[in-house]
C-alpha positions as CSV (number, residue, x, y, z in Angstrom):
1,X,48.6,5.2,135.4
2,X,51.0,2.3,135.4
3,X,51.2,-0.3,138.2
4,X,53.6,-1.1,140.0
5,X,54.4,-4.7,138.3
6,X,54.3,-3.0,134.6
7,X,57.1,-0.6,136.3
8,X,58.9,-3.6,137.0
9,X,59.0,-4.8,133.9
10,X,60.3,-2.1,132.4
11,X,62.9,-1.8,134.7
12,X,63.6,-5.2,134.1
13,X,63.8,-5.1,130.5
14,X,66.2,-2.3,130.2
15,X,68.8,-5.1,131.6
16,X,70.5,-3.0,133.9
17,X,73.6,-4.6,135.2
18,X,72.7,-4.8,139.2
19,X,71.8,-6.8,141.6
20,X,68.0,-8.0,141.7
21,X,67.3,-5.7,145.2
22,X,69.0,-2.4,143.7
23,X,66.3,-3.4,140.6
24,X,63.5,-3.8,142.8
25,X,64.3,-0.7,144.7
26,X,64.8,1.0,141.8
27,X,61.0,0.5,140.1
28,X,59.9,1.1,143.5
29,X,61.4,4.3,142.9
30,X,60.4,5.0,139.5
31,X,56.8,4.2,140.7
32,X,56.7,6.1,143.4
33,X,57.7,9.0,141.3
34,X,54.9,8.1,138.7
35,X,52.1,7.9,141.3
36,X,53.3,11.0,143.7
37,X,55.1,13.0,141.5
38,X,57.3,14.7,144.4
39,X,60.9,14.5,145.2
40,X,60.4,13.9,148.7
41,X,62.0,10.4,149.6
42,X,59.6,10.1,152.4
43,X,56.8,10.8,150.2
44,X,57.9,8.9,147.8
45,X,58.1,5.9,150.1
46,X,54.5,6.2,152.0
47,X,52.5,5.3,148.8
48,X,54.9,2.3,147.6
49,X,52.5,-0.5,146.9
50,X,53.2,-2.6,149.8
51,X,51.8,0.3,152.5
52,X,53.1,3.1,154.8
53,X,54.6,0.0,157.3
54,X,57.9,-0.1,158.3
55,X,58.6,3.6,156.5
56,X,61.8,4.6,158.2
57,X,63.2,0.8,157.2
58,X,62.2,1.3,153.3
59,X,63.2,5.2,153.5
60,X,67.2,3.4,154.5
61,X,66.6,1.2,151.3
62,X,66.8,4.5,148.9
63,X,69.8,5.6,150.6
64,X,71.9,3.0,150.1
């Protein structure tokens, strides 16, 4: 399985045109697909690398 900083560089390297936070909340994304496998934002959010805290604050971040 791929961690989260080799998701990050991937993302990184596709040079996406956007700002450095829609990046970094965009492999946290893609991670969190890769290591939960659901479509469940709030899923998807509990198992981000940097733990379940603060989940309804990173939950906002994906809906922006």
């Amino acid at each position: 399985m791929l961690s989260y900083n080799e998701v990050r560089t991937i993302v990184n390297r596709c040079h996406i045109q956007m700002r450095v936070t829609r990046l970094r909340n965009l492999a946290l994304l893609a991670y969190g697909l890769i290591k939960v496998r659901s479509g469940c934002l709030s899923v998807i959010v509990r198992h981000w690398p940097h733990g379940p805290r603060r989940h309804t604050h990173r939950l906002k971040r994906l809906h922006s």
